[in-house]
Each structure stands twice: as C-alpha cells, then as structure tokens.
C-alpha positions in Angstrom: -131.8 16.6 96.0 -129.5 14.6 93.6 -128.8 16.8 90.4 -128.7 14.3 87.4 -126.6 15.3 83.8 -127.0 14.4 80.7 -123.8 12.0 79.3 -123.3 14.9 76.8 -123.2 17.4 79.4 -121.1 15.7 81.6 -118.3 15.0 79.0 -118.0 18.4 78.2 -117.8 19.3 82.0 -114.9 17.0 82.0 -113.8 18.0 78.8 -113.1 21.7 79.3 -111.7 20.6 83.1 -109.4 18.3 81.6 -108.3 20.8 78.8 -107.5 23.4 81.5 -105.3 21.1 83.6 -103.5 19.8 80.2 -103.3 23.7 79.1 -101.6 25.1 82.4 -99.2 21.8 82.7 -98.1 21.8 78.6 -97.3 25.6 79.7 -95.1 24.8 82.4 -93.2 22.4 81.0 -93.3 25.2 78.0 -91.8 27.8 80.5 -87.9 26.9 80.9 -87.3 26.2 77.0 -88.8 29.9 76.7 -87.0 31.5 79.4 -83.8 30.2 78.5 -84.6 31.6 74.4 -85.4 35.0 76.4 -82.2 35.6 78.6 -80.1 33.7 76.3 -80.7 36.8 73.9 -81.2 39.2 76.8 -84.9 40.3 75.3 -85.3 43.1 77.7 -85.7 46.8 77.3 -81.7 48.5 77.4 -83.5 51.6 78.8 -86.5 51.8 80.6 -89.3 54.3 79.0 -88.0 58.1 79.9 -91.1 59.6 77.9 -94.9 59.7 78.2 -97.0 59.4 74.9 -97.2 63.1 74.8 -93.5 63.8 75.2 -93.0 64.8 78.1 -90.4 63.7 81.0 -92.1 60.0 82.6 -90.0 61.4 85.9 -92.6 59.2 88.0 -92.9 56.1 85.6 -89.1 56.3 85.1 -88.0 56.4 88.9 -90.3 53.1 89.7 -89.6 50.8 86.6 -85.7 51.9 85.6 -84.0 48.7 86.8 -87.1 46.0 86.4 -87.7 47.3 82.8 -83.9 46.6 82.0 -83.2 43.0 82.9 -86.4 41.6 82.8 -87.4 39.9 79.5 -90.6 41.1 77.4 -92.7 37.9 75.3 -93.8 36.0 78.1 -96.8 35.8 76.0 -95.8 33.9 73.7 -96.3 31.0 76.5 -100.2 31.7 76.3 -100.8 31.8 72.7 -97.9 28.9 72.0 -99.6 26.8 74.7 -103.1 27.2 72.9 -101.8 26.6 69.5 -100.0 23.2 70.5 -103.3 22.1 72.5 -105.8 22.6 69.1 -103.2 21.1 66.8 -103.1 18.0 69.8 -107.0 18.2 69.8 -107.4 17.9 66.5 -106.2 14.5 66.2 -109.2 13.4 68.8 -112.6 13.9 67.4 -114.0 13.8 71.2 -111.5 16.8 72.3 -111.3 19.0 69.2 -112.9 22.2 70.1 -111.8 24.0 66.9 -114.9 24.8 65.1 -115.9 27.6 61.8 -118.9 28.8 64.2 -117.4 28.8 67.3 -113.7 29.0 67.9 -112.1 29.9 64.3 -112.7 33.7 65.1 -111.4 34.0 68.2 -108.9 31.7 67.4 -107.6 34.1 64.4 -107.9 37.0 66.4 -105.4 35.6 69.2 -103.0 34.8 66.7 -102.9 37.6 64.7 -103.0 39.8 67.7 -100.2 37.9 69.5 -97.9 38.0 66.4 -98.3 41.5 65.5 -97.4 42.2 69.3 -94.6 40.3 69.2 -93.1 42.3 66.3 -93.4 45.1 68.1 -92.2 43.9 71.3 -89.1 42.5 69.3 -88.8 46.6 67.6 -89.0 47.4 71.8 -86.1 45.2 72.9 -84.1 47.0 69.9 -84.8 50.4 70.1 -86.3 50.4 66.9 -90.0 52.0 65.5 -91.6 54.9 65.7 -93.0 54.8 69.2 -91.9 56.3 72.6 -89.7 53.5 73.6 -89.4 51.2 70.4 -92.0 49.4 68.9 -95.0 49.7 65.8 -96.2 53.6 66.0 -99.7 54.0 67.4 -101.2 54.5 64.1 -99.5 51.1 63.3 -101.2 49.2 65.8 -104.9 50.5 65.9 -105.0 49.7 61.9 -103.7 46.0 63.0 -107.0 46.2 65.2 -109.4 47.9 63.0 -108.4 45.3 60.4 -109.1 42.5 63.1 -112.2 43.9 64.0 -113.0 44.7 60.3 -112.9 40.8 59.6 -114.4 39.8 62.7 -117.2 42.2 62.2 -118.5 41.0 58.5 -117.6 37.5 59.3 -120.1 37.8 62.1 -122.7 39.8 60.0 -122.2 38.8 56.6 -121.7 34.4 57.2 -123.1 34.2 60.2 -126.4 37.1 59.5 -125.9 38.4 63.1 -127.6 42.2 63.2 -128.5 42.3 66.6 -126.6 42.7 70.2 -128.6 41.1 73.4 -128.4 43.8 76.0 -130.0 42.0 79.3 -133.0 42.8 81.3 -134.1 44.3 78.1 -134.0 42.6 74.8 -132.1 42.6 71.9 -131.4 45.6 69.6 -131.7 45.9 66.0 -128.6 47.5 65.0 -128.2 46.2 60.8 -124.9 47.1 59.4 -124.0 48.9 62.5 -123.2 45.9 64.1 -119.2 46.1 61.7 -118.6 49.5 63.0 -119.7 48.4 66.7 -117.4 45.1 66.4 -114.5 47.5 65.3 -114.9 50.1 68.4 -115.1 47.3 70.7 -111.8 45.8 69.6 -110.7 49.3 69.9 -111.8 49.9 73.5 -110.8 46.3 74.5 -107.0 47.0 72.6 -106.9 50.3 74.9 -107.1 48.6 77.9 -103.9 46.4 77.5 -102.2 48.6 79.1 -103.1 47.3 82.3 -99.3 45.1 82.0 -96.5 46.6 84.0 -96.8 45.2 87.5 -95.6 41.6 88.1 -98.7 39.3 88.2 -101.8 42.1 87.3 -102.2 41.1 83.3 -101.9 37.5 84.1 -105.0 37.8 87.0 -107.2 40.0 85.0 -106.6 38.2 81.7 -107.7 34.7 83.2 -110.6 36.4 85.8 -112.4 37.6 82.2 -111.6 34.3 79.9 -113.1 32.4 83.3 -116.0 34.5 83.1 -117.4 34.3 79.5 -115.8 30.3 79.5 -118.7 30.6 82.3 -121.0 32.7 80.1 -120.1 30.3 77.0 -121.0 26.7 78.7 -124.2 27.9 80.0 -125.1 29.1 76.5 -124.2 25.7 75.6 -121.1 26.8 73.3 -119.0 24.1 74.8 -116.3 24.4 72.0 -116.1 28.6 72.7 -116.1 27.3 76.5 -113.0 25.4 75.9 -111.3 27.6 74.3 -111.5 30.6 77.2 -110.8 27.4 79.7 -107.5 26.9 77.6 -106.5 30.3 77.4 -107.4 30.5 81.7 -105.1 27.4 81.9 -102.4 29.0 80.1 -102.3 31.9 81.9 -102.3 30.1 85.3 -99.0 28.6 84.6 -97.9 32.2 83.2 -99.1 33.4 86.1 -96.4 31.1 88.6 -93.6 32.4 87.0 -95.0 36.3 86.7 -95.5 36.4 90.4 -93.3 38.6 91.8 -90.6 38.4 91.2 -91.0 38.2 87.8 -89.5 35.9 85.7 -90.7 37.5 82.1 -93.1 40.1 81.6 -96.3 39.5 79.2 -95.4 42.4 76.6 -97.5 43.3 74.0 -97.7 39.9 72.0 -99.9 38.5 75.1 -101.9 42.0 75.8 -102.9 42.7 71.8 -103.5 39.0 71.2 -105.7 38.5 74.4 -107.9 41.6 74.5 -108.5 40.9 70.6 -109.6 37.6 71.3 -111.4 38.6 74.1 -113.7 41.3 71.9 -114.6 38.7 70.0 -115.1 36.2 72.6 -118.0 39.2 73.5 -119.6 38.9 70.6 -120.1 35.4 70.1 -121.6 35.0 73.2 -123.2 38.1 72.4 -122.5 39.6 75.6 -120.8 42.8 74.3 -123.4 44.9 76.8 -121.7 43.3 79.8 -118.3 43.5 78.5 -117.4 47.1 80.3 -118.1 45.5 83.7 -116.4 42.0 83.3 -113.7 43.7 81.2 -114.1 47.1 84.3 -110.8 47.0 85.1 -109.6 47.6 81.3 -111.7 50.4 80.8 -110.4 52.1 84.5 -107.0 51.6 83.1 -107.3 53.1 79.8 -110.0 55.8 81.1 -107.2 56.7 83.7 -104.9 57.4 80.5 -107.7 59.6 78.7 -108.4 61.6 81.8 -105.1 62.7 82.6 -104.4 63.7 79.1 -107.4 65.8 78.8 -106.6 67.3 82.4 -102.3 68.2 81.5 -104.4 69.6 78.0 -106.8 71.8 79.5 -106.2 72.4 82.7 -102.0 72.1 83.2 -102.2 69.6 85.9 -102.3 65.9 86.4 -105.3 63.9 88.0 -102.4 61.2 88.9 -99.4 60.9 90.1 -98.7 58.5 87.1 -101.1 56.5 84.7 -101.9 54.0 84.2 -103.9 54.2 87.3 -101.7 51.4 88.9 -98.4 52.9 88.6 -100.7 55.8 90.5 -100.6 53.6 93.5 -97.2 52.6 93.5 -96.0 55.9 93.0 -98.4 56.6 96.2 -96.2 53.7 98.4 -98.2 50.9 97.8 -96.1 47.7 97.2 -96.7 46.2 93.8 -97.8 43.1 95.3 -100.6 45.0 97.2 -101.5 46.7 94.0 -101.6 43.6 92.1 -103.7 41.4 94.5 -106.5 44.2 95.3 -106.9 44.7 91.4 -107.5 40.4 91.1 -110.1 41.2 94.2 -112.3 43.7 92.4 -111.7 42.3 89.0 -113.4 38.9 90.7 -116.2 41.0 91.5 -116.8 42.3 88.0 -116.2 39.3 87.1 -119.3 37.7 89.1 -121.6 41.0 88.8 -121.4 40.9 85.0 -121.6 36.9 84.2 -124.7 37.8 86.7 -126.4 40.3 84.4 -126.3 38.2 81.8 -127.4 34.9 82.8 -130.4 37.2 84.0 -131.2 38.5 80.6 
C-alpha cells in the first residue's frame, strides 16, 4: 500500500524536518562564540556547593562534584533559547516558515524566554557568590514567584482569550474544571519547575529535555498544531547540538537559564496540546527526580535517616559507583520509554 499526503501535509513534514536540521546547525556554529564568552570570564562556580537546601554538610554531593563544579562554565543554555530566538526572528521574514503564532506558539514562546532569562540572572548571582540561596543565586521564594507569575499569565491567557475550562484526560473524556483550570496551570508549572533539577551529570538534561519536546512535537503534529510542532522540533534541534558539546566531558553545563526556561515552556507546551494528564509519565523522569528530593527530606525530618545516599536520585547512583556516563545513558533509555508510553495514551484518547 502506497500512503498518499496532502501538499499541505507534506510541507509541514518538511517544514518542521528542515527547521530541526537548521536549529541544531545555527547552534553549533552558535557554540564556539559562546564558549569562548564563558571561559573568557571564567563563569564557573569558585566553590562547589558544600550545603544541602536544609543546611546541612552535602559531604556526598561535595566529594563527587568539587573539581567539575569549579572549572566548568554554567549558561550553556543560553545556546537553546538564543538558537530559538535567532530561528523565529529568521522565520519571520518567510511567510511559508514562520511558526510564530498568538494561538499557538506566543505562549510558550514567552514562557521560554522569561524562564531562560530569570535563570540566567540567577546563574550569573551563582558564578558570583551572590543571593540568598545555598550556593549563590535568586532565594527559593524568589524563583517559585517567577513561576507562579508565568503560570499566572499562562493560565488566564489560556482561560480567559482562549475560553479553555476543560483538561482531556484519555481513555476517559474531558473534565469540566471552570476557573480551576488557572490554579491547575500554576501547579503544573510548579511541579514541572521542580523537576529541573534533574542537571548535574554531563549529558542527562540535554537527553531528557529533547526526549519530552520530541514527544509532544509528536503529540502536536498529529493534533495538526503544526506551528506548536515546530517549535518543540526547534527546541529538540537545539538541544541536539547542546547535547555534542555536554557529552562527557563537558564543555558547559546547562545551569538554570536552560532548566527554568525549558520546563516552563514545556508546562505550557502540556496545556496547549492539552495533554497535561499525560505529562507525569512523558515528563516521569522529572517527577522521580524531584520526588527523590521530597522523600529524603521528609525521611532526615521524621525519621533521622536518609533514603539516599545523595539526591537527586542520580547523584544516588554515582555516589553508589556507577560512572556518570552509565547514569546518564540508562536515564535517556527509560525516559525513551516514557516517552513512547505517554505519546501512546494520548493518541488513544
């Protein structure tokens, strides 16, 4: 059997193919100019993180990261979020490739940049030694009112302009939810901003980031929101050229002006496909990560003791021997399967 397309379908096949490719060589040719910024002004940590959230003595987290933390340069996600912002300006001069549109792509589009440059303050604050947080950086407080004001706008943009009061949860229906649906949009930026925290080993952020923008690019195409689709397919190209020089060794780490602007962008990436319901499994590995941190709190709270030998749950496994490259390749391997289980459940419903 010969499958046939329509023209219109076939263009934007190629489109968001061709946008990918562009998107992951603009970001290489991207990579030395930033590199050289980055060393030049020896961005790095002086002194790698010698406390936990709580206070206490990081002995574990300390003895693994105190000489990569230290000469290896934080921002290397500004490469993702520049790359994206050169390829819509560049698109926007082509009426066939522009994918920048008010009811698909400004959102997300806003969320990745605000997120991304409130992360790079406070990775700059890190560098320094400066802020209110363990190492450096915007205080806690600071950053979840960055995100509850993303999520804020994102949430009455979405029910206010655009009149959407329900979420689609598969296999069943969709739910009615009304003006819950603001308070549900700021939670799940919430969650989503939690599970940043899966940076710190060379490559895993980079893997996990593009596995989940693949996945709803996937989810956005067959819903036939081919701009939304392009935009997750430039992000995914992005991140593959981040990715060759994240490898180990590293050549820059992501920091949190990639992690805060991704998983922002990702939330709302959810909820315009509105495919928030599957968002815990493709997003599974985030909300290990951050559960990892929760647990372990609770557990040194109540019952004096750790669960791990170091959280988040993949400095556990390092601290248990594994090399980082073993860590960082089984994590790809089971985020690829919640990747395909969840884009699964939801072309199903």
């Amino acid at each position: 059997m010969i499958f046939s397309f329509s023209p219109n379908l076939t263009f934007n096949i190629i489109r968001i193919f061709f946008l990918t490719a562009l998107s992951s060589g603009l970001a290489v040719l991207l990579t030395p100019i930033l590199t050289h910024f980055l060393y030049k002004y020896k961005l790095w940590r002086k002194e790698a993180r010698k406390k936990t959230i709580t206070g206490d003595e990081a002995v574990v987290f300390y003895k693994l990261h105190k000489e990569r933390e230290v000469s290896t340069p934080r921002g290397g996600g500004i490469l993702i979020w520049a790359t994206t912002l050169i390829i819509i300006l560049l698109c926007a001069l082509s009426q066939e490739f522009n994918f920048l549109s008010r009811g698909q792509t400004w959102l997300p589009f806003f969320a990745l940049m605000v997120g991304s440059i409130v992360g790079l303050f406070d990775d700059i604050l890190q560098v320094f030694g400066k802020g209110k947080y363990v190492a450096g950086g915007l205080s806690f407080k600071q950053r979840m009112a960055v995100i509850i004001l993303i999520g804020l706008i994102g949430g009455a943009w979405c029910y206010f302009k655009l009149g959407w009061d329900t979420i689609h949860i598969p296999l069943i229906g969709d739910l009615f939810i009304d003006f819950w649906y603001i308070p549900l949009f700021i939670i799940v930026m919430l969650a989503s901003w939690s599970g940043g925290i899966i940076d710190g080993i060379d490559g895993l952020a980079g893997g996990i980031f593009a596995i989940m923008f693949g996945a709803y690019g996937i989810i956005a195409f067959w819903q036939g929101l081919f701009d939304l689709a392009a935009f997750c397919a430039v992000i995914s190209g992005a991140i593959l050229a981040f990715l060759w020089f994240n490898i180990p060794p590293a050549r820059f780490y992501m920091g949190e002006t990639g992690t805060i602007g991704l998983t922002s962008a990702l939330a709302v990436v959810a909820f315009l496909t509105d495919s928030v319901a599957v968002l815990p499994i493709i997003a599974g590995l985030l909300v290990i990560e951050s559960g990892s941190v929760i647990l372990q709190l609770l557990s040194k709270k109540f019952r004096k003791k750790k669960i791990w030998l170091c959280t988040p749950i993949h400095h556990h496994f390092e601290a248990k021997g594994w090399p980082p490259h073993k860590v960082t390749m089984r994590f790809w391997l089971i985020g690829i399967i919640l990747a395909i289980l969840g884009v699964t459940i939801r072309l199903l419903g």
